[in-house]
C-alpha positions as CSV (number, residue, x, y, z in Angstrom):
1,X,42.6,10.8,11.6
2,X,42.3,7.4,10.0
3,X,39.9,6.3,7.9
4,X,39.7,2.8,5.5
5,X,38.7,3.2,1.4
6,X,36.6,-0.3,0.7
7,X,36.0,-1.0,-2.7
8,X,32.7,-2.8,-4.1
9,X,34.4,-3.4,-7.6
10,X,37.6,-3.9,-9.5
11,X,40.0,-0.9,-9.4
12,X,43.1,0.4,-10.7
13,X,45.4,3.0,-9.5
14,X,47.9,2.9,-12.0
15,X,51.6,3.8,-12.4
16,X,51.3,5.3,-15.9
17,X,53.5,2.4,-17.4
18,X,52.8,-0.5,-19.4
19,X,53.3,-4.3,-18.1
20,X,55.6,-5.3,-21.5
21,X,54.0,-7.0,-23.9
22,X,50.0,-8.1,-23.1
23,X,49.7,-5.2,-20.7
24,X,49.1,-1.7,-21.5
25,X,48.4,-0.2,-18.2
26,X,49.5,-1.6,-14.6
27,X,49.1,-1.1,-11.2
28,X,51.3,0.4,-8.6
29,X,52.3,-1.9,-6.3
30,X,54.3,-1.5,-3.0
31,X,57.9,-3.1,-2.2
32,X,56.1,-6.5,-0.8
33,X,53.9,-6.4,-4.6
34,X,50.7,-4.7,-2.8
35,X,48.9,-2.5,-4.0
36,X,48.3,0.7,-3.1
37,X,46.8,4.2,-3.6
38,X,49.5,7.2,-3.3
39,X,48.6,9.7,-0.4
40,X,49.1,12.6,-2.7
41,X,46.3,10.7,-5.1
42,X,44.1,10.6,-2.1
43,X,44.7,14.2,-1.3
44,X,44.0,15.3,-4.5
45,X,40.5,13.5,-4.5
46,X,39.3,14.6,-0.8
47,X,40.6,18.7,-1.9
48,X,38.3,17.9,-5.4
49,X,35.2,17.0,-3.2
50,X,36.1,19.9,-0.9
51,X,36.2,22.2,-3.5
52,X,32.7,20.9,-5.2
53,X,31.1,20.9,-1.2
54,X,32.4,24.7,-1.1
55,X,30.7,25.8,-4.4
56,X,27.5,23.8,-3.1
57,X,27.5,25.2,0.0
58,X,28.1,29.4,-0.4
59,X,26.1,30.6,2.5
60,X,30.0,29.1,3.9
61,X,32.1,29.4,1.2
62,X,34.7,31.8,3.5
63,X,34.8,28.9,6.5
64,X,35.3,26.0,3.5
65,X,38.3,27.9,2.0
66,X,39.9,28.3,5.3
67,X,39.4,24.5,5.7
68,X,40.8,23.7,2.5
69,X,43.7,25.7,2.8
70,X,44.1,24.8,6.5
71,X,43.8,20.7,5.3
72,X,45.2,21.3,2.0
73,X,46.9,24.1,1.3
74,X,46.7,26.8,-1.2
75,X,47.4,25.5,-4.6
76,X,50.2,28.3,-5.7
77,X,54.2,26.4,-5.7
78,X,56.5,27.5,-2.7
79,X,57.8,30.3,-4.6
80,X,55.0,32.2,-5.3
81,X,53.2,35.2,-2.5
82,X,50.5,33.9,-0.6
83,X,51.7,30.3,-0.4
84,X,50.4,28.0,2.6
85,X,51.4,24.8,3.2
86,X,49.0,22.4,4.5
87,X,49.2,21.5,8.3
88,X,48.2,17.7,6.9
89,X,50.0,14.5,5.9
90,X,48.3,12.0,3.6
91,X,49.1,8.2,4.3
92,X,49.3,6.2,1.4
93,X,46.1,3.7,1.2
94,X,47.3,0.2,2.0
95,X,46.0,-3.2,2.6
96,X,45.1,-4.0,6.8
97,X,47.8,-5.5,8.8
98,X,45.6,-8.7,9.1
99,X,45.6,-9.1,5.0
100,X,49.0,-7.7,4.9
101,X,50.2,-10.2,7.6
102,X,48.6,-13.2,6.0
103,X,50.4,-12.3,2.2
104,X,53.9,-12.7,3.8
105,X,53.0,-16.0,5.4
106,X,51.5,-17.1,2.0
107,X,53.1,-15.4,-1.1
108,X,51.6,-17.7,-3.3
109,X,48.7,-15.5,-2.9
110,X,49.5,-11.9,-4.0
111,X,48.9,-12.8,-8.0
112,X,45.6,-13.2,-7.0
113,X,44.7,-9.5,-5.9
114,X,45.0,-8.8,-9.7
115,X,42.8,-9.7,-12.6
116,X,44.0,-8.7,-16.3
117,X,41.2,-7.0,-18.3
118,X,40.7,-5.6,-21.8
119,X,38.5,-4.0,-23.8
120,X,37.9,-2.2,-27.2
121,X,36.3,0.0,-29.2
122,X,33.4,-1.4,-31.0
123,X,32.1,-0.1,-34.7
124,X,28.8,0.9,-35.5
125,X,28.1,-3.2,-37.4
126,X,29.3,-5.0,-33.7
127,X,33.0,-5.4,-35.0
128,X,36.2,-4.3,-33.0
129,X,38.3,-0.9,-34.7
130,X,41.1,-1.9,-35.4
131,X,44.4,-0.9,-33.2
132,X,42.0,-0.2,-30.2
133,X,42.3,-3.4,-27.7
134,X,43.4,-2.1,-24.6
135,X,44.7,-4.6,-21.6
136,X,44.8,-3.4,-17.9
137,X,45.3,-4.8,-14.5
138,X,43.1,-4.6,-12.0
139,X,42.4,-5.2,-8.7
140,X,40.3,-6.9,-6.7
141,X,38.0,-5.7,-4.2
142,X,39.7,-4.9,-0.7
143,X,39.6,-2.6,1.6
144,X,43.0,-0.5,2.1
145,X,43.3,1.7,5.4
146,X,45.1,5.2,5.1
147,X,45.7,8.1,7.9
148,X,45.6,12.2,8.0
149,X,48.3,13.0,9.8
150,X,48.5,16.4,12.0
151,X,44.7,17.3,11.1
152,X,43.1,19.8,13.1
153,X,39.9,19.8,15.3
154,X,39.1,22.7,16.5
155,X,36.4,24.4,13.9
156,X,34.7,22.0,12.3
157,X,37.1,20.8,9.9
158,X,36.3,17.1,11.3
159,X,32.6,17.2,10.1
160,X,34.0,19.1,6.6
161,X,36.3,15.8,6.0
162,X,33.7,13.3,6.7
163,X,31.4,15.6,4.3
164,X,34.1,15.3,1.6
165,X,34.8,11.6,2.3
166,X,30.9,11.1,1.5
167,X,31.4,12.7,-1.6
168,X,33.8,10.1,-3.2
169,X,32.2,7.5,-4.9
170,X,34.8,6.6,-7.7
171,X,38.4,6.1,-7.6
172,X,41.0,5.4,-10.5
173,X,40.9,4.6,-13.7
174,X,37.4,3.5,-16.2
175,X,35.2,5.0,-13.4
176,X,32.5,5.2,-15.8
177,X,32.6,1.9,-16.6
178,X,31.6,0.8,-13.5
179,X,35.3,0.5,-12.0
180,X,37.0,1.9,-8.5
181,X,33.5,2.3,-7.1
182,X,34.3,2.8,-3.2
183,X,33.8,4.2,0.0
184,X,35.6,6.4,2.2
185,X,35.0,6.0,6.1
186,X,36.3,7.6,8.8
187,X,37.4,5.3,11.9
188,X,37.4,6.5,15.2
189,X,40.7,6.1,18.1
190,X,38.7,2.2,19.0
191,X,38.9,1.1,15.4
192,X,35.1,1.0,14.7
193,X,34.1,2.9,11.8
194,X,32.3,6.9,13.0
């Protein structure tokens, strides 16, 4: 099942290290200096909105529990009793193959899918708190394309994922300050969106 993740506002999906000196948080970036959102990330945020859909929607909380351990797995490690592995793969989230294409033919452009920016805590009077200006990359808006591999269709579980793609708004980093707002849409075998 693939699906593309455009975003309507700076993002950042971050690599947990700081840029040196000027930057205290950076993004993660491919081999080719793209970036990127992590497949397990994106697991992790469509098994959230799965899990808030099942608590919302109890009259089928037994069928949404089977679907998320069917698409996601059971949470226990390996190890423990009752473990179940998920029958899915999660792509990473990358740029198109049109974008993609065009940024090895011109390389001069990658620096500009980032923007740096900072903020800081302000006191009560208007004046920054000392010690608190914090720097971060960003990046510009895009639209990245990702894939479920090995996902089933045969009870629903289609109409489930497109519910819990619905339900993500927000991705990354300073999403309630109006960053990584997005949206998650499913794109059928022709390549038009469902």
């Amino acid at each position: 099942m693939r699906y593309t993740i455009t975003f309507f506002s700076y993002w950042h999906c971050g690599t947990g290290l700081s840029g040196g000196f000027g930057i205290d948080q950076i993004v993660i970036r491919n081999r080719d200096g793209l970036p990127f959102i992590p497949g397990k990330t994106l697991k992790g945020l469509l098994r959230d909105a799965a899990e808030n859909l099942k608590e919302i929607h109890i009259q089928d909380n037994v069928q949404w529990e089977e679907f998320i351990t069917t698409v996601f797995g059971t949470r226990e490690g390996a190890a423990q009793p009752g473990f179940r592995s998920s029958c899915c793969f999660f792509s990473d989230g990358i740029p198109g193959d049109d974008l993609q294409r065009v940024l090895r033919e011109e390389p001069f452009l990658v620096p500009h899918l980032y923007r740096t920016l900072a903020s800081t805590s302000i006191t009560d009077k208007g004046l920054a708190k000392k010690a608190t200006l914090r720097v971060k990359e960003a990046v510009i808006p895009l639209t990245l394309h990702a894939e479920i591999k090995g996902f089933p269709d045969d009870g629903g579980e289609k109409e489930k994922i497109i519910k819990c793609m619905q339900w993500v708004k927000r991705l990354g980093v300073c999403r309630n300050r109006g960053m990584g707002r997005c949206q998650f849409v499913p794109v059928a075998e022709g390549g038009e969106e469902i």
